[in-house]
N, C-alpha and C positions, 0 to 999 in steps of 0.2 A: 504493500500500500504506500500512496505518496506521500512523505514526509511532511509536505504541507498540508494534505486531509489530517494529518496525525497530531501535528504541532497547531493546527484550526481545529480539532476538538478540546486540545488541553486546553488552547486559550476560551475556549465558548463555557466550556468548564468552570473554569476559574473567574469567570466572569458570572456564570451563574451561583459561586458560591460566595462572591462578593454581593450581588444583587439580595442573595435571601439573606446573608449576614444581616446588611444594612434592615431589610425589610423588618428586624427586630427592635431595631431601637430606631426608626426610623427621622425622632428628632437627631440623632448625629448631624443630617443633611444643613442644620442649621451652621454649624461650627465653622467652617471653612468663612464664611460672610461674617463670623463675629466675632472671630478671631482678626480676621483683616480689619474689622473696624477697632479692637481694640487695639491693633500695632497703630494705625493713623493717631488714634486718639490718645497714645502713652506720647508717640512723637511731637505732636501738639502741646501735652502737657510739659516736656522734658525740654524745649525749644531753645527756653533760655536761659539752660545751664553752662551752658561752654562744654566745655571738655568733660565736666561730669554725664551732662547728658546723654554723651555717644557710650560711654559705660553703661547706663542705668537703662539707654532704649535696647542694647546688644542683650544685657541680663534679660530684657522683659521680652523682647522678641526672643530668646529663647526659651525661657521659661510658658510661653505660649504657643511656640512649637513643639516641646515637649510634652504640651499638654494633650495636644492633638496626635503625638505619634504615642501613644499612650491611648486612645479612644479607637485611632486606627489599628493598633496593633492588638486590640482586645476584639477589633472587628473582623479581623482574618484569621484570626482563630476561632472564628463562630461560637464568639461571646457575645450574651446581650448586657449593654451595659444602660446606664442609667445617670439622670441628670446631678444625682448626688454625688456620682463619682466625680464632677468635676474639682471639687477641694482638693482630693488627694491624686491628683492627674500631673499634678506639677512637678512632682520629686521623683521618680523611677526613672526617667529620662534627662532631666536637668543637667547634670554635670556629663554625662555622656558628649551632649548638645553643644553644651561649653565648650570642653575639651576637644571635639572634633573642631569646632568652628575657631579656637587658638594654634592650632596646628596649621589650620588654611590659611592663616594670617598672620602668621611664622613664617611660612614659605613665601608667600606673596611681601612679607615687610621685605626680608631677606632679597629676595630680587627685584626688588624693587632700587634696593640700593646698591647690587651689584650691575643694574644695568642702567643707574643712572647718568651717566655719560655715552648713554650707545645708539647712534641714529637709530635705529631699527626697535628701541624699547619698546613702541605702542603694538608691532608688529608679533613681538615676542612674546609680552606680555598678554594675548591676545590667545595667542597657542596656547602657552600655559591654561588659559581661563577656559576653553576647550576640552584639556585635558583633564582637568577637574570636572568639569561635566559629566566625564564620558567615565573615568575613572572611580568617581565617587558615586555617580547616579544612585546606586541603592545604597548609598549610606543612610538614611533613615530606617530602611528595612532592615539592613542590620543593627542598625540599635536596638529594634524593637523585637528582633524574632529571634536575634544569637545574644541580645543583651552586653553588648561589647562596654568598656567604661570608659578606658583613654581613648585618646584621639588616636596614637599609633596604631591602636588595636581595631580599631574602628575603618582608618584608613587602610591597613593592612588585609583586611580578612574581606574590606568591598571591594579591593582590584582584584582578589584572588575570585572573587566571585565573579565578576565582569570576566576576566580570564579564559573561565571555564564556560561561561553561559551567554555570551555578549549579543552571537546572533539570537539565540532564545529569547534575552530579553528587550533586545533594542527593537525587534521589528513591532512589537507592540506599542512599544513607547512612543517609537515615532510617530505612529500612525495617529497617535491619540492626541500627540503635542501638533499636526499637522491639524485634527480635528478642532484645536483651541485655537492656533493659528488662523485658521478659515472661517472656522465660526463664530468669535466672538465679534469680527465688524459685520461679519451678517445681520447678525443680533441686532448691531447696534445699529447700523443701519437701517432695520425694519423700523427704529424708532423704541423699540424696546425699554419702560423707565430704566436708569442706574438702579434704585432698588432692586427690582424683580430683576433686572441683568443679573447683578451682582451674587444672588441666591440661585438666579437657576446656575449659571456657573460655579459657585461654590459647591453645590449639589453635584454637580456632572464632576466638577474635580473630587469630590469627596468618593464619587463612586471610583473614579481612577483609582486613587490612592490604596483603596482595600483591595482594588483589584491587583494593584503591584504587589502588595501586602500577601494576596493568598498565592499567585506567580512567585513572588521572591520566594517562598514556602514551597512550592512544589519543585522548583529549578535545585533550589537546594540540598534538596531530600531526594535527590536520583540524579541516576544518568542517561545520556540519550538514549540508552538500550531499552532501559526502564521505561521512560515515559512511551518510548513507541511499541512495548509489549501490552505497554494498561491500555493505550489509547487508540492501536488496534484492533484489539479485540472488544471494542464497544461500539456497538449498534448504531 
């Protein structure tokens, strides 16, 4: 059978176990739009600290994505979670978060200043930002499914992942950031409010996310032999 009927049932799969996840606590869909509104609105609040501020928005924008890869990562493990979890949503991910995101900006201070005298820096720097992309893309997923802590370990165990899985897991990817790419000035063009924009897209990113969530979990847990022995022999 063709690899691609094979690797199109895992992913229609893993999209339908993202789909019923969500269908459990199906307020999550809200989080993605209210989380973005609380990053604007801590930036807002934090504006005119100076130099404090850039500390105290990076702590909160973290601490608010970890909150969220915490709700996501309970949702592709076909947990239902609940509004009350959000208090303790913050801390299980936190310093992970931290520590990945001081490491990216370790490497980027650092060359920054070794390539400050080099025509070609914006060029350079530019690859690098690429590479990170392409490189780290499941680092959220692995925070949340292998529970990594440092940044080394975090950065370490998601290129070894990308490595082994890159065509598995990019063709989906792209398809879906081409999907946000095309559709969101459709949207907006239809005239669509910024509110209800803002939600249906949180919505549709929210479904993305679990669905990387339950893909990053399956790619994981087997190898290509495996997935084309399970996903052959299904109907």
């Amino acid at each position: 059978m063709s690899v691609l009927v094979v690797y199109g049932r895992l992913y229609a799969a893993c999209i339908g176990r993202a789909a019923r996840s969500i269908r459990k606590s199906p307020w999550t869909l809200l989080l993605p739009a209210v989380y973005l509104a609380a990053i604007v609105l801590a930036g807002r609040l934090l504006g005119g600290l100076g130099l404090l501020a850039g500390i105290l928005s990076t702590l909160a924008v973290s601490a608010l994505f970890a909150s969220y890869l915490y709700f996501v990562g309970e949702l592709a493990a076909d947990a239902r979670v609940h509004v009350a979890e959000v208090g303790r949503s913050f801390a299980p991910y936190f310093w992970a978060t931290v520590n990945l995101g001081f490491v990216v900006w370790i490497v980027e201070l650092l060359l920054g200043f070794a390539l400050a005298r080099n025509p070609q820096a914006a060029v350079l720097l530019a690859i690098v930002h690429f590479a990170e992309f392409v490189l780290l893309n499941a680092a959220a997923e692995v925070i949340y499914t292998r529970h990594t802590y440092g940044g080394l370990a975090t950065v370490q165990r998601t290129i070894a992942f990308i490595h082994e899985n890159w065509i598995e897991w990019f063709i989906p990817n792209l398809a879906l950031g081409a999907a946000f790419y095309y559709g969101l000035p459709a949207l907006a063009a239809a005239g669509v409010p910024d509110l209800v924009l803002g939600i249906v897209v949180g919505a549709v990113f929210h479904l993305a996310m679990v669905f990387r969530g339950v893909l990053f979990a399956e790619l994981d847990s087997s190898a290509h032999r495996q997935r084309m022995f399970k996903y052959r022999s299904q109907s």
